[in-house]
C-alpha positions in Angstrom: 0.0 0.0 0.0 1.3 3.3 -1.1 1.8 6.5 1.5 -1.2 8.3 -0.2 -3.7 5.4 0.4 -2.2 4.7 4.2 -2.7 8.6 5.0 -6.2 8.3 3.6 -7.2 5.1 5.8 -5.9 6.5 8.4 -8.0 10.1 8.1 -10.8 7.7 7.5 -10.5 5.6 10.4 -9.8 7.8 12.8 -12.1 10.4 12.4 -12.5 11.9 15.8 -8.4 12.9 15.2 -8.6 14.2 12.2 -12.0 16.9 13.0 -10.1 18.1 15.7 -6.4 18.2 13.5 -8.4 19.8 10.6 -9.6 21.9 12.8 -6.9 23.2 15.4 -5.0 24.4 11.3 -8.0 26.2 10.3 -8.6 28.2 13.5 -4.4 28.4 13.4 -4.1 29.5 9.7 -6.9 32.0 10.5 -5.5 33.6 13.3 -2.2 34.2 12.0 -3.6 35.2 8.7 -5.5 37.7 10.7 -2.5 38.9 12.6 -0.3 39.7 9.4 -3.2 41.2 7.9 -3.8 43.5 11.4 0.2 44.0 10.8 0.0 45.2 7.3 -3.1 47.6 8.0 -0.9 49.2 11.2 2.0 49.6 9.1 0.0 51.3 5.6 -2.0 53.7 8.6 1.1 54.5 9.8 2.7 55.0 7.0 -0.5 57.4 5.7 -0.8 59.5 8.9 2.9 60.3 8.6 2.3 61.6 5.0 -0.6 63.6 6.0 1.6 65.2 8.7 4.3 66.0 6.2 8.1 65.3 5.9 9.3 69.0 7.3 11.7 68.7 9.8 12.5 71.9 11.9 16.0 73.2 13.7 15.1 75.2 17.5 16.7 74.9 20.4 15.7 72.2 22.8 14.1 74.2 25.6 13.6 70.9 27.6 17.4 71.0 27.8 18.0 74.6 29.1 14.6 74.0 31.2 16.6 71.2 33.2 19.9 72.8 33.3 18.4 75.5 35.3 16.3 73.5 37.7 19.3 71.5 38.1 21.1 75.0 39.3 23.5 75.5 36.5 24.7 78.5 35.5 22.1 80.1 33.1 23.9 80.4 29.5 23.6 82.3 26.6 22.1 79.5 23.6 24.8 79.8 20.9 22.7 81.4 17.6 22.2 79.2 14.7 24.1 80.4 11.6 23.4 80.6 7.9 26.2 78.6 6.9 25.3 75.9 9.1 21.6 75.8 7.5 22.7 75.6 4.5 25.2 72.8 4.9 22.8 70.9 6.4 20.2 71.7 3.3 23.0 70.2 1.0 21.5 66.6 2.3 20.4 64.3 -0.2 17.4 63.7 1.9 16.0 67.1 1.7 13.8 68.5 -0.9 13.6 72.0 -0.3 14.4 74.2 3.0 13.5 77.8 4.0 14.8 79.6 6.8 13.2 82.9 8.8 14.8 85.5 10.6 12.3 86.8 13.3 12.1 90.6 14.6 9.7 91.9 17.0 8.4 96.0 17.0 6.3 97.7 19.7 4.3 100.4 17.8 3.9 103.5 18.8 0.7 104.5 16.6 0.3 102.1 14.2 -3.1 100.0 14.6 -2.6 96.6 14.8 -5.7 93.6 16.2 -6.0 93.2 19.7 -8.0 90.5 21.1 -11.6 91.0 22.3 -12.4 91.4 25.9 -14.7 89.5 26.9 -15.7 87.7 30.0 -13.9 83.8 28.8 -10.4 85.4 27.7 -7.6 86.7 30.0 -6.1 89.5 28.7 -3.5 90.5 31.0 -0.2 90.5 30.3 -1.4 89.4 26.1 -2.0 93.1 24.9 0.2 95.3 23.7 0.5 97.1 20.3 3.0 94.9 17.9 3.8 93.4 15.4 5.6 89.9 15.0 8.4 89.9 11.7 8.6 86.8 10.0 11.2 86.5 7.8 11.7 83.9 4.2 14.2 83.2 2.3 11.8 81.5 -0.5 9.5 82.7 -3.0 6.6 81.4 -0.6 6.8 81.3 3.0 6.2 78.2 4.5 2.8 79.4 6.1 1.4 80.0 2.8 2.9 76.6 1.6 1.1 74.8 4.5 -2.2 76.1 4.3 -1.9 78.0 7.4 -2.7 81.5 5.3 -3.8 82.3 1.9 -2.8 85.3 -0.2 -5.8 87.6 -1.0 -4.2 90.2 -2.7 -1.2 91.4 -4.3 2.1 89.1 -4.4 4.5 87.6 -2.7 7.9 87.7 -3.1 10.5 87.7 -6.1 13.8 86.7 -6.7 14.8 90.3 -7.0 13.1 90.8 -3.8 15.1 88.2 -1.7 18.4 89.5 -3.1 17.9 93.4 -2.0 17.3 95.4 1.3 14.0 96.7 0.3 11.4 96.7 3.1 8.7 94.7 1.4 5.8 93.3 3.7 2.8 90.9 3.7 -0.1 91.9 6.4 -3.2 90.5 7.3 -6.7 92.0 6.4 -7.0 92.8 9.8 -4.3 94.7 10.6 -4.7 96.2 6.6 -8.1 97.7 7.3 -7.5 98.7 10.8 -5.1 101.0 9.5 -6.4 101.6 5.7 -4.0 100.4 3.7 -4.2 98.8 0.2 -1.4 96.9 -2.0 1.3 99.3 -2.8 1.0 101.8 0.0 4.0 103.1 1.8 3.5 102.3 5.2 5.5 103.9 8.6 5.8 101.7 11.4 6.8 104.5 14.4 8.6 101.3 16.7 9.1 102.9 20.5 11.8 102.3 23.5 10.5 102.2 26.6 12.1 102.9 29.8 10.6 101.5 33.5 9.4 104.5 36.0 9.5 104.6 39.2 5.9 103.7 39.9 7.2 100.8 37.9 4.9 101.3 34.6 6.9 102.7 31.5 7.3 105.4 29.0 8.0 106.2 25.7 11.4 107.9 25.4 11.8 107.5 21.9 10.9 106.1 18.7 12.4 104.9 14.9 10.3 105.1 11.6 10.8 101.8 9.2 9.0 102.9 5.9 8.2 99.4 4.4 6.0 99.3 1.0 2.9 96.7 1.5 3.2 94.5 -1.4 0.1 91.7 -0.5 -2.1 91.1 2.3 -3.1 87.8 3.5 -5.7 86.1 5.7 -5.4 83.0 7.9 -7.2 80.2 7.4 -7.1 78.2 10.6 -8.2 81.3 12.7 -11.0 81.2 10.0 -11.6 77.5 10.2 -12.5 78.0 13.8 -14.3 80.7 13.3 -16.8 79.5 10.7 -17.1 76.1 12.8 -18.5 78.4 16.5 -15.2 77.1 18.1 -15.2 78.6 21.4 -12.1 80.3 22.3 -9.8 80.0 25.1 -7.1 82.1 25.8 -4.5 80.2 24.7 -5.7 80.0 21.7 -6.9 83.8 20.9 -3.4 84.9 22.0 -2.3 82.4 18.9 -4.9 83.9 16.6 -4.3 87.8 17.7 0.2 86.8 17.1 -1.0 85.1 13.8 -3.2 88.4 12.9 -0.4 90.7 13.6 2.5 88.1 12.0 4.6 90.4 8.6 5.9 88.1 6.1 9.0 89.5 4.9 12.3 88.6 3.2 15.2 88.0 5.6 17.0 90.6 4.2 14.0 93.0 4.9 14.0 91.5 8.9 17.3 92.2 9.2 17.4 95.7 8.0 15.0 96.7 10.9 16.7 94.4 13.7 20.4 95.7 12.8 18.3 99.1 12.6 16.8 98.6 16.2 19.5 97.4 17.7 21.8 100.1 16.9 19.2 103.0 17.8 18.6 101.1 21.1 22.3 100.3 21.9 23.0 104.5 21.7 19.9 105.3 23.9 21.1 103.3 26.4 24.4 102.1 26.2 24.8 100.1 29.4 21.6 98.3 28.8 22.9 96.8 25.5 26.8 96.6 26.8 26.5 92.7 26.9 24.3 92.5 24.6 25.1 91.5 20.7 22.6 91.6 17.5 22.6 87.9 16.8 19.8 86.9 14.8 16.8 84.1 15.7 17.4 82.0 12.7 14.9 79.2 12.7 15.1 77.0 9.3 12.4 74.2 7.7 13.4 71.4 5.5 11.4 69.3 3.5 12.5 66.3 2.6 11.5 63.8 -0.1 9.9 60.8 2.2 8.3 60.9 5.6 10.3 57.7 5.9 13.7 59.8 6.1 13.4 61.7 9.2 15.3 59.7 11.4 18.1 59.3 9.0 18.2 62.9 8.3 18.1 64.0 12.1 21.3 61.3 12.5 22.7 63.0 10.1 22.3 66.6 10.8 21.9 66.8 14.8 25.5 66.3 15.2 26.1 70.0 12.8 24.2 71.8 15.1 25.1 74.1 18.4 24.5 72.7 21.8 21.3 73.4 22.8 19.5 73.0 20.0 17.3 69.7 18.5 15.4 68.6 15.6 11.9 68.6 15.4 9.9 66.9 12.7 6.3 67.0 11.9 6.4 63.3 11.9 6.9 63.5 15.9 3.6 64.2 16.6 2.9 60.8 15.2 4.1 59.5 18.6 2.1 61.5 20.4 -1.2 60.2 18.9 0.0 57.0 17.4 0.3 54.8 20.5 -2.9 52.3 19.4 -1.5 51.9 16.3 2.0 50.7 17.2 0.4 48.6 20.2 -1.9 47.1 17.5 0.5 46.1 15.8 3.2 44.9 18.3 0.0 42.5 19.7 -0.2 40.8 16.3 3.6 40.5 15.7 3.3 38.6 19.1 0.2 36.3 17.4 2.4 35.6 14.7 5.1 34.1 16.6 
């Protein structure tokens, strides 16, 4: 008698054995062919929530770090500023796409309007108000804000090549800020920025001001503010000091931003000379880098954490995928365990 015949005998006569073989491998082969299908959904939702939350990757300084050294009791120190040439080394990877970087500048106005949040009885505004505006500087054709959907353009242009390259003060402004003011695309614009000194009552006074006449070449509106806005969002006061910075947020080149820094710092550093004698005019530099696959970011950080100062980190958009991706990678760590 061959094998093939002897197996089928003994299926036959045995049948009580052979139901329960037959099925102990079907419930088996179902199981594990559940768990590898569990393990390849985990992995394709993880894979399309970190393209939904981008590849863009982000150089600031690690505030976690300085936060401990000074619980700790170290000696407070001075963060060492990030520098153009190290940006752009680090751009040269083959894992980025594109980058941008923005110089930031900060002015206290003396009188021109800007938005101020609305008092009411569910927002602190203590401490939030205050008449300024936030510089954001680009050293692209598009800042990133506009690429990402945070604000859309609704008049005029952004900026040229021609623009980046000169020391023209070109600016972007909100609606808000345009009409509190009355101004339209291709006005000339004075921003009156003031230095304040301390009393001895301990409020403060105007002592002085500068005048930055910048040309207002578009004028934008923010679409998340919007969003919320359209939806009856309630707001908190987190959250309206976020809209009312976003409001009064000036896209400019860097060259533009660092005009009127350089500008303020020497007008401040000669009306008050031992305030500013330790001081230095090193710029805020903060850069963004795309890169071509969500899947690079850890390389990339390996790769470029080690070129940066001290105290700084990188932070990709990616991250946030830990924050709200803990199911997912539980998920599938239960069905790897199945498998085996």
């Amino acid at each position: 008698m061959n094998y093939w015949n002897r197996a089928l005998c003994s299926v036959i006569r045995r049948r009580g054995k052979s139901i329960i073989l037959f099925a102990v491998i079907f419930i088996l082969g179902n199981v594990i062919a559940g768990a590898i299908a569990i393990q390849q959904s985990t992995d394709n939702v993880e894979k399309k929530i970190k393209n939904q939350l981008g590849a863009a990757v982000t150089a600031e300084m690690d505030m976690d770090k300085l936060m401990k050294a000074n619980e700790s009791g170290s000696e407070m120190k001075t963060p060492e500023p990030l520098k153009e040439e190290t940006i752009k080394k680090i751009g040269e990877s083959p894992y980025v796409k594109e980058y941008d970087y923005s110089i930031s500048g900060y002015l206290g106005l003396k009188s021109f309007k800007t938005y101020q949040m609305e008092k009411d009885s569910n927002t602190i505004v203590s401490g939030l108000s205050g008449n300024n505006l936030f510089l954001k500087g680009t050293n692209s054709n598009e800042p990133s804000d506009f690429k990402d959907k945070k604000v859309k353009l609704t008049e005029g242009r952004l900026f040229t090549k021609e623009d980046k390259a000169s020391d023209k003060l070109l600016a972007v402004i909100s609606k808000t800020v345009a009409d509190e003011n009355g101004i339209n695309v291709g006005d000339q614009v004075i921003w009156d920025s003031q230095y304040m000194k301390p009393k001895e009552d301990g409020s403060t006074e105007t002592y002085d001001s500068q005048k930055h006449s910048v040309e207002i070449i578009g004028i934008f509106e923010p679409l998340v503010a919007e969003k919320k806005k359209e939806d009856g969002e309630k707001s908190n006061p987190n959250q309206s000091f976020l809209d009312m910075e976003q409001f009064n947020t000036v896209y400019m080149t860097n060259n533009g931003v660092r005009e009127i820094n350089k500008a303020e710092f020497e007008r401040g550093k000669e009306l008050d000379p031992d305030a500013f004698k330790e001081a230095n005019d090193a710029e805020q530099i903060t850069p963004m880098y795309t890169l071509k696959s969500p899947e690079d970011v850890e390389a990339f950080k390996q790769e470029s954490e080690p070129l940066l100062p001290e105290d700084y980190k990188m932070n990709a958009s990616t991250d946030e995928f830990d924050k709200v991706g803990g199911s997912v990678k539980k998920m599938s760590q239960i069905s790897g365990y199945v498998v085996i």
